[in-house]
Structure formats: structure tokens, C-alpha cells
C-alpha positions in Angstrom: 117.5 113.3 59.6 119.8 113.9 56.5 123.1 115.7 56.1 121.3 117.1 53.0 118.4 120.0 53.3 116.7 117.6 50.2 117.5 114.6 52.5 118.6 112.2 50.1 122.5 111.6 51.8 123.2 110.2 54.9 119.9 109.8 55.1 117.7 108.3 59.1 114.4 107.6 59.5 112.9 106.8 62.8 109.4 105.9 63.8 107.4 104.4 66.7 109.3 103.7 70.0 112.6 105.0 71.7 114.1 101.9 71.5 114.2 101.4 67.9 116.3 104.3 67.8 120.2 104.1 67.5 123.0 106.4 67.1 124.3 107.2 64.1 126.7 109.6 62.9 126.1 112.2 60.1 129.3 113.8 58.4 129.8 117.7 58.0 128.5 120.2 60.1 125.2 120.9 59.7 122.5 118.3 60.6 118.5 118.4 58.8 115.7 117.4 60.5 111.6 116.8 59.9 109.3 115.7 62.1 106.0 114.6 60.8 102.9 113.1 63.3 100.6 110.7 61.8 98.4 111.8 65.0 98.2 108.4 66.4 100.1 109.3 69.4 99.2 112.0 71.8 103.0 112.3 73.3 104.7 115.4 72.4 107.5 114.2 70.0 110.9 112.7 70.1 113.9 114.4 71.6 117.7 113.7 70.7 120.9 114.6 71.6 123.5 116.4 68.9 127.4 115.6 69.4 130.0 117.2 67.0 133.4 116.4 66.3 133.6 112.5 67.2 132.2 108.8 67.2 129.4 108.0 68.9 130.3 106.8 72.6 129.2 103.0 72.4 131.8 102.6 68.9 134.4 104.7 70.5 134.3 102.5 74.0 133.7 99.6 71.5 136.9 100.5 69.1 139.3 101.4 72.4 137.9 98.1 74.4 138.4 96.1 71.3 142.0 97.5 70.8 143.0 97.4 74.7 141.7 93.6 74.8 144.0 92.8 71.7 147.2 94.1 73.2 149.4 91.3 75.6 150.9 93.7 77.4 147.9 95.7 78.5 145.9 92.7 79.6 147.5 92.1 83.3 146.4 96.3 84.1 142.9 96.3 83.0 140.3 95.7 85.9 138.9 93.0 83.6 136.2 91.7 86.4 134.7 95.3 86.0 134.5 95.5 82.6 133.5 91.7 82.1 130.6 93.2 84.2 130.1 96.3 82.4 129.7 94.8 79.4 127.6 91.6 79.9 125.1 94.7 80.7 125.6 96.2 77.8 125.0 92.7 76.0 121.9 92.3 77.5 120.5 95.6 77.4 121.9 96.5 73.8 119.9 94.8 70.7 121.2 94.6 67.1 125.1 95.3 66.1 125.6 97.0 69.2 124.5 94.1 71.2 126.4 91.7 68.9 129.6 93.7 69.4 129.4 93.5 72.8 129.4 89.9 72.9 132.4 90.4 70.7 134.6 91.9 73.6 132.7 89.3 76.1 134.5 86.8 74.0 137.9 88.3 74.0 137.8 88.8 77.9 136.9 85.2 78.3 139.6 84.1 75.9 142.0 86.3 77.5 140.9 85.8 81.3 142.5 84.0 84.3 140.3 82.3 87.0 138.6 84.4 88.5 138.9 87.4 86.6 135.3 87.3 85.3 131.5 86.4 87.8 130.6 84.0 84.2 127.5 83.5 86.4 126.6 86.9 84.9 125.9 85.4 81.5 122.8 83.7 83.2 120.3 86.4 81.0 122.0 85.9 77.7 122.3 82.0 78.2 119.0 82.3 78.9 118.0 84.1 75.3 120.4 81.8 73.8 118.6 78.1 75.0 115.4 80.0 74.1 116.4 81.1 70.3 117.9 77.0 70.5 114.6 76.0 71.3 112.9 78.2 68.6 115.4 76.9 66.0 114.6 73.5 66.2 111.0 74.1 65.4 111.6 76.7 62.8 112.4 74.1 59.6 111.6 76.6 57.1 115.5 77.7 57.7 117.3 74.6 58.3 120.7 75.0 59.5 120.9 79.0 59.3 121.7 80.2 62.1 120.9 84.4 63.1 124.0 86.2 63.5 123.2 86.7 67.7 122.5 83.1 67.2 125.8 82.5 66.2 127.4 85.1 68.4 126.1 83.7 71.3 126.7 79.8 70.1 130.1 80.6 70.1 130.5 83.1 73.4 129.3 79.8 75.1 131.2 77.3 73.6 134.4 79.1 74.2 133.3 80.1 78.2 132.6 76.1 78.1 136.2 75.3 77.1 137.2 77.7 79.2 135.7 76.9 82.5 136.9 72.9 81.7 140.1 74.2 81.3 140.1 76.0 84.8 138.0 73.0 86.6 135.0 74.7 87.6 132.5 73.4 84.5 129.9 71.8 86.7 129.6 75.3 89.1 129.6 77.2 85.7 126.6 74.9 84.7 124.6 74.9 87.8 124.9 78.9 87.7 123.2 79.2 84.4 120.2 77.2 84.5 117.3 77.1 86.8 116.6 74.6 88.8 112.8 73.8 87.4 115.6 73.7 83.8 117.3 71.0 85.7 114.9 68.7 87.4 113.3 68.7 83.8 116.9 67.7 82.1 116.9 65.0 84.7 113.4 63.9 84.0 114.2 63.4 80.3 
């Protein structure tokens, strides 16, 4: 898909399955399109959805979150334990920049958050992917000390929700939420 009939600007390729797809946004008003089949597939094609005249709806939700979570005064109105729950789906369903910007607001909820406000038990699936890319680091030495930028994301979304639950006194409920108790018996065995 190109914003050119030659297809050289703006310029999106896709191949292979749905969810390596992403939206994107084109400028002008006319949008090109080719579809070639390498006739490996028997399935019919692809199908996608056209929207003029604005940002795609996970950046606009993103840029109006992002801006509602910044402002003091707006904070007490918002029906943060809903959207702390909307978007720790969206975190764990979403891969790439999308996914890493929604950890982004999962941060500034928790930073901004009173007791209560947010179910951090909820974070169970992406403190799971996070003690598993731990795991994987330490016996990937070919990249000491880099760290992936969901890596980081997520090293960080943690250690603040830490700080924060020590802070309101429930750290050890917090803990025994996220881990599994076959993860526990063998933290007690070591």
C-alpha cells in the first residue's frame, strides 16, 4: 500500500499472517494497493479497513490517555480502575510499539494511583512474559547487559508497581498474586 500509484512514498508491505499487520496512516486522499499471491496459501486474500480524515484509534486513545493521565486536576474524575483494566489488555494482547505504549500509560496510572484504584493482580500475564524474557537474558551472553526495549518497559513498570505497593503496605499480597504457586515452592526450594 503506497500513497503513490509508483509506490515508492509512504510506502506498507504486508505478508503472512493477520497479526503482523498494524495500522498505519497514509497522507492525502487517495490510497494504492497491489496484492500479489505466491500461491502458497489457499485462503482468499486479506481484507482491511480504510478511515479518512484522522489518527488511527489505538494513537488517538493513546495520545488523549497519555494527555488525560498527565493533567493533576483531571486525575480524581477518571474511572482509573477501568482503564487500568482496559489497558493491561491491551498490553497483553498488543505486540511491538503499540504494546510498549501501553505499558507506558500502565505506568503513569500506577504512578498516579491511590490504593485501590487499580486489581495490580491483573499484571499477572505480563509479569509472567517478563520473568520469562529474565530468564532468557541470563542465558543469552552474546548481548550482555542490553536489555530489549519491552524488556526495559516492563523492568521498569514493575519496579515502580514494587515501590508502589511497599508504599501502600500490601507488597507481600502483590507478590503472592503474581507468581504461581509451583513458582513459589521452587523459590523456597532454592
Amino acid at each position: 500500500m503506497s500513497s503513490s500509484s509508483d509506490f515508492q512514498q509512504d510506502r506498507h508491505s504486508f505478508s503472512g499472517s493477520p497479526q503482523k499487520w498494524t495500522d498505519f496512516e497514509l497522507p492525502g486522499d487517495t490510497l494504492y494497493y497491489r496484492f500479489t499471491s505466491d500461491m502458497s496459501n489457499t485462503e482468499w486474500g486479506y481484507k482491511f479497513t480504510v478511515t479518512a480524515g484522522h489518527l488511527g484509534r489505538f494513537q488517538t486513545g493513546f495520545e488523549i490517555l497519555k494527555q488525560m493521565l498527565s493533567e493533576e486536576r483531571v486525575i480524581p474524575h477518571l474511572p482509573l480502575a477501568k482503564i487500568w483494566e482496559w489497558q493491561v489488555g491491551v498490553a497483553c494482547r498488543q505486540t511491538g510499539h503499540q504494546r510498549l505504549k501501553a505499558i507506558h500509560l500502565l505506568l503513569k496510572i500506577v504512578q498516579c494511583s491511590s490504593q485501590g484504584d487499580c486489581d495490580l493482580t491483573l499484571l499477572k500475564p505480563l509479569w509472567q512474559l517478563f520473568t520469562h524474557m529474565e530468564n532468557n537474558s541470563c542465558h543469552d551472553m552474546a548481548k550482555p547487559g542490553i536489555l530489549l526495549p519491552l524488556h526495559r518497559a516492563l523492568a521498569e513498570l514493575f519496579f515502580v508497581t514494587e515501590n508502589r505497593v511497599t508504599e501502600l503496605g500490601s507488597l507481600q499480597e502483590y507478590l503472592l498474586a503474581l507468581n504461581t504457586e509451583d513458582h513459589l515452592h521452587r523459590c523456597t526450594a532454592q
